[in-house]
C-alpha positions in Angstrom: 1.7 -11.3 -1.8 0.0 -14.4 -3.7 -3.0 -14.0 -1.5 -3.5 -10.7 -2.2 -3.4 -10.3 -6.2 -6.0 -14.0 -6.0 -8.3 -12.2 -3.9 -8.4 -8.9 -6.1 -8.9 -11.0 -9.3 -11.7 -12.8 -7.6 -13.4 -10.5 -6.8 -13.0 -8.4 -10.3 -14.0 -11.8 -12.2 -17.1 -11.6 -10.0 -17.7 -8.0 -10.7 -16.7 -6.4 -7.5 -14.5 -3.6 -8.3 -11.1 -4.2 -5.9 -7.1 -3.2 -6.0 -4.3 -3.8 -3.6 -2.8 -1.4 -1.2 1.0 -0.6 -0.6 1.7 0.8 2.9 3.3 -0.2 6.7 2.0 -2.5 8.6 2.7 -2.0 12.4 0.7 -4.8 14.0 2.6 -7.9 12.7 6.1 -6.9 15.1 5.6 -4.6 18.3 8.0 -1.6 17.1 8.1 -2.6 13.6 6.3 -1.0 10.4 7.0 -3.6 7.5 5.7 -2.7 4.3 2.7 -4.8 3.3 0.3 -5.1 1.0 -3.8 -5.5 1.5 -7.0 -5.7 -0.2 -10.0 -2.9 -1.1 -12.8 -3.8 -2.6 -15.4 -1.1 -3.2 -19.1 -2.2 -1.4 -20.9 0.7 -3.9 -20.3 3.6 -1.9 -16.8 3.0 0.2 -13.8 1.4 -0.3 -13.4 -1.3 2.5 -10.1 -2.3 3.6 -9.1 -6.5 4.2 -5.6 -8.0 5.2 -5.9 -11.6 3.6 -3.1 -12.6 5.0 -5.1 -12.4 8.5 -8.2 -14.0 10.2 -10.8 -11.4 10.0 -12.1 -12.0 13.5 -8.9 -11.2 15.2 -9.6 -7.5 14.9 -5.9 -6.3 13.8 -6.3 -2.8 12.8 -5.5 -2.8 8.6 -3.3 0.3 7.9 -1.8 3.8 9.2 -2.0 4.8 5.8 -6.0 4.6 5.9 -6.1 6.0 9.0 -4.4 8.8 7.5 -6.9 9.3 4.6 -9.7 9.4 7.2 -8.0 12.5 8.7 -6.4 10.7 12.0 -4.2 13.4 12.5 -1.8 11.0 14.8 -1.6 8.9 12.1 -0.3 11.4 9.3 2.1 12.5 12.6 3.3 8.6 12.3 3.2 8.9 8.7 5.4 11.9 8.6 7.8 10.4 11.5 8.7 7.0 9.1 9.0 9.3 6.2 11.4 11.5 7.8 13.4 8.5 9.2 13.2 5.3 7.5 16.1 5.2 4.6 14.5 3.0 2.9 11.6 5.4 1.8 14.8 7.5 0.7 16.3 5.8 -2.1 17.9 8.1 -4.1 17.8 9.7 -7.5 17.7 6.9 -9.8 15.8 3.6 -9.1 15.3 0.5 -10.6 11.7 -0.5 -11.7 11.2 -4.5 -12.2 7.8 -4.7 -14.3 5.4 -8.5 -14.0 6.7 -9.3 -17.6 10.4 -9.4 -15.8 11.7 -6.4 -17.9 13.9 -4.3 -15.2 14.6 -0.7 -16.5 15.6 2.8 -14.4 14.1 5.9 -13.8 15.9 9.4 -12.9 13.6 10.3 -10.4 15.2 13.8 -10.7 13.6 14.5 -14.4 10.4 15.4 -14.4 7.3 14.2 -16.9 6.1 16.6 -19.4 2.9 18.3 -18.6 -0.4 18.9 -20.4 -2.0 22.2 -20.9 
């Protein structure tokens, strides 16, 4: 993921706004939907979407998951599919969160934050 968090703090040290993405890749493995991480970087009026890990001209689609936000209605069905079947998007009621500054706590995922009025 090196590639990735360089590219979005080289373009925010040039002023481009930019983040990283979290979703499943299918186009690496025929029948496989790893999860992978890509760029954004925001041309002034849309989000555009980058795999740095790939060459640009071999036209690899990017993501389901942006598909999905565009309203591709196949891929929410896809979406919905590796939900409802992958365990590991399952994984349970407690989990264990590893932060950058290496401080590893859990979270009840059953509790629920306080709201706001």
């Amino acid at each position: 993921m090196t590639t990735r968090w360089v590219s979005v703090a080289a373009l925010r040290a040039h002023g481009v706004p930019a983040r990283s993405r979290i979703g499943f890749a299918d186009y690496f493995d025929e029948g496989s939907h790893g999860d992978h991480v890509i760029v954004e970087w925001f041309d002034g009026s849309r989000w555009v979407a980058t795999d740095t890990q790939l060459d640009p001209s071999a036209g690899f689609p990017v993501d389901v998951l942006l598909a999905a936000d565009a309203g591709d209605q196949a891929a929410e069905r896809r979406l919905a599919e590796r939900y409802a079947t992958d365990p590991r998007l399952h994984p349970g009621d407690v989990i264990s969160c590893h932060s950058p500054r290496e401080v590893v706590y859990e979270v009840d995922l059953r509790q629920r934050l306080p709201t706001t009025p």
